[in-house]
N, C-alpha and C positions, 0 to 999 in steps of 0.2 A: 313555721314559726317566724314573725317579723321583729321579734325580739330578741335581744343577745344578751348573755351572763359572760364576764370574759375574766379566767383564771393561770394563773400561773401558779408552779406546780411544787417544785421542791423549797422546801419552806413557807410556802404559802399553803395547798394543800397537805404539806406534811410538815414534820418538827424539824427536819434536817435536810441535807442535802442527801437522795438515796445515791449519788452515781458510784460510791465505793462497794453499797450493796451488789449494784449491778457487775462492777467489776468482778467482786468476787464468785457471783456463779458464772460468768460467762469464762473468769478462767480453770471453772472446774471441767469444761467440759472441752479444753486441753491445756493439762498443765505444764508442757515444753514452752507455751509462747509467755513466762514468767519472767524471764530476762529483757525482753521489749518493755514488757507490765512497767518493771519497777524502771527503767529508761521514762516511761511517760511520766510515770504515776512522780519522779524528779523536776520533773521540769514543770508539773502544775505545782509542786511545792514554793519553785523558785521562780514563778508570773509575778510579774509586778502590777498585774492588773485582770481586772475580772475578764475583760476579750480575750486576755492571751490564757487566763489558768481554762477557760470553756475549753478554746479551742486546741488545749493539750487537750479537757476531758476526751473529747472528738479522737482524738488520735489517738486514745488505749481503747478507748470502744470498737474502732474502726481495726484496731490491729486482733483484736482479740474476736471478732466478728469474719472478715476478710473467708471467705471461700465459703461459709456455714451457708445455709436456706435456713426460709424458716420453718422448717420440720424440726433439722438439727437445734434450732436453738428452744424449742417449744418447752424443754423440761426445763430447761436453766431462768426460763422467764415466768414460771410457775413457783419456782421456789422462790426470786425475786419478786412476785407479788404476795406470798404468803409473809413475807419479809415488810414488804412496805405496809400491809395492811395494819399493823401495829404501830406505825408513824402519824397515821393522820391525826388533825386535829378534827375533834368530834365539832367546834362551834362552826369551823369553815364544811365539812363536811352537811351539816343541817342547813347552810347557806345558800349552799348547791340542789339541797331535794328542795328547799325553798322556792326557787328561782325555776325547780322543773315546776312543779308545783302548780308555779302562775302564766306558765306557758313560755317560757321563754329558751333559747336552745344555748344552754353549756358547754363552752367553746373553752379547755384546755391547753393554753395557746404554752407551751415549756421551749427549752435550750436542750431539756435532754431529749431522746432516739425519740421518736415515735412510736417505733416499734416497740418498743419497751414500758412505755408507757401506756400505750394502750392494751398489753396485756393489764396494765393496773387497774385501769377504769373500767375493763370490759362488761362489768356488772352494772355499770349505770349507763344511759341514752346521754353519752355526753360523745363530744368529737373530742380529738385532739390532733391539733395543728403543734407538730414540733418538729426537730430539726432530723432530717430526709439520710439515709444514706444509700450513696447506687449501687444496683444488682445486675448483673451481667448471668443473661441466662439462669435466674432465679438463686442465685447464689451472691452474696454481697461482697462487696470489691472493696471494702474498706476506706474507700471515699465516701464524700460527704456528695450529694447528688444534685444540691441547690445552697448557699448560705446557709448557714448556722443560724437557727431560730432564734433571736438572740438581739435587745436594746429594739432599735427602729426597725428590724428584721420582723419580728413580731407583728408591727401595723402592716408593712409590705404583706402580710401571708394573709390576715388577717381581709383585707382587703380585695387581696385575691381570690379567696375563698368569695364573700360576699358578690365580686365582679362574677366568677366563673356560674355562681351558683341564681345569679339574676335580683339578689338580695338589697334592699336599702339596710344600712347598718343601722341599729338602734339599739343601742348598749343601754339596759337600763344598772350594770356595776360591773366592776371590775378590781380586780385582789389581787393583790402582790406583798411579797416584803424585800424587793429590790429594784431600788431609785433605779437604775438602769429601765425597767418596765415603767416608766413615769410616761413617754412618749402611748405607750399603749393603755394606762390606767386613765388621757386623757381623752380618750374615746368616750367614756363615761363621765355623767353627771356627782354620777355615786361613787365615789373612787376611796376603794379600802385598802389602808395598807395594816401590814401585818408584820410588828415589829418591836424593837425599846425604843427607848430614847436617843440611841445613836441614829434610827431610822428617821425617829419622826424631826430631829436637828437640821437633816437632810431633805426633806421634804418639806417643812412646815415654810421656808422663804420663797418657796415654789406652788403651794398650793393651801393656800391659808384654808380650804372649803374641804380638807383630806378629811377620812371618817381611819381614828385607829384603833386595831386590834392588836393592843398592848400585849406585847409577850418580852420577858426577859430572859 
């Protein structure tokens, strides 16, 4: 495929952000590490900005993840996709078979795990480039293993992928409903945000050419 579809994930692909779903099965499957939990899950309360509340997300994923493979985490990310499958939104969802459709390769570019995400999409031929955490001896160390998928992070990956893989890029759209993802929606002619009016306020002095998917 010499054509690219490029998405971003929670709130664009879905109504909400899922990373609290994710948290809560990953802490069913041990409920001792709950006193770290509620340490992180404080300190994204009180980020004064979307880089710093991510990269707490990162740090309760990372803590509540830390020594599992992924065997052990296989049931908790079954029940987190059964969970997320009621979030999406059906017109971005038909956007995506759309876009397979006419041949072009659905590149799920998120901030949240990869791992976790791609149990989500595992049902459709789509990739997802999101943010990496490192394994040691097939068991995860609770670090993050490269940057945080995350603002300009996103085209660095995005480009990588394309370099590694021998690809000219040729974005025929790309979907967001956060300005931060503006550096990666301008890879695209077609560029959809998904969002109110506080969105489009944000982006309309930036890209008088946006296409939006009005949600409040």
């Amino acid at each position: 495929m010499n054509r690219q579809a490029l998405y971003d994930f929670d709130g664009t692909i879905t109504y909400k952000d899922t990373t609290i779903l994710l948290l809560v099965e990953l802490i069913k499957l041990r409920p001792w590490r709950f006193a770290g939990l509620i340490l992180c899950l404080f300190r994204i309360a009180l980020a004064s900005n979307s880089t710093d509340k991510q990269g707490y997300k990162n740090k309760a994923i990372g803590h509540l993840i830390k020594d599992l493979n992924e065997r052990q985490l296989s049931a908790a990310l079954r029940r987190f996709k059964n969970k997320v499958k009621f979030l999406y939104r059906t017109s971005v969802l038909a956007s995506i078979d759309e876009a397979i459709q006419d041949g072009c390769q659905v590149l799920i570019v998120t901030a949240s795990p990869s791992f976790a995400i791609n149990a989500c999409m595992s049902d459709l031929p789509v990739l997802v480039i999101g943010t990496e955490f490192e394994k040691y001896k097939k068991s995860y160390t609770g670090f993050l293993k490269s940057k945080n998928c995350y603002g300009q992070e996103k085209v660095n990956r995005i480009n990588e992928w394309a370099t590694s893989n021998n690809i000219t890029l040729n974005v025929q759209s790309a979907w967001s409903d956060h300005f931060s993802d503006f550096d990666m929606l301008n890879l695209s002619a077609n560029r959809y945000w998904v969002g109110g009016e506080h969105l489009r306020k944000l982006v309309v002095d930036y890209d008088s050419e946006a296409n939006f998917l009005h949600i409040e």
